[in-house]
N, C-alpha and C positions, 0 to 999 in steps of 0.2 A: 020550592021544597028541597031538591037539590042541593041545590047552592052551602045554607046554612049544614047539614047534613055531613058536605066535607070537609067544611071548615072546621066542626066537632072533631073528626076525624084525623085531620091534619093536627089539632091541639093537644089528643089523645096521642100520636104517634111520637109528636115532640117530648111530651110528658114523658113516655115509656123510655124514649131515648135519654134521658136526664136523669132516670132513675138506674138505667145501666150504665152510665157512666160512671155514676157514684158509686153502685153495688162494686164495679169492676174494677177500681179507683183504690175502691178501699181492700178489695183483698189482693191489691198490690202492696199495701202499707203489711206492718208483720201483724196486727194486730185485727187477726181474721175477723173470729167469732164478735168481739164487741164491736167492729165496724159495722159488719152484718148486722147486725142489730139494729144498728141507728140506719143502717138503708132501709132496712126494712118499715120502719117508725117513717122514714123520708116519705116512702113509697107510697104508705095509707094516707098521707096528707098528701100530696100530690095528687091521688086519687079522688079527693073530698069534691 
């Protein structure tokens, strides 16, 4: 029961990490507001 439990976990933590890279990626480019966006859009699918 365990086991499977951190591995959710561990994939969750990856995921989250992947969507702050791109969120923080993109508002280094000049073009804040429309990057943000599309992270955001990233985010919900990444989430699915």
């Amino acid at each position: 029961m365990k086991q499977p439990l951190q591995k959710m976990k561990d994939e969750k933590a990856a995921e989250d990490q992947r969507a702050y890279l791109s969120y923080s990626f993109s508002r280094s480019t000049g073009r804040r507001k429309a990057e943000h966006e599309q992270g955001k859009r990233l985010k919900t699918i990444w989430n699915r």
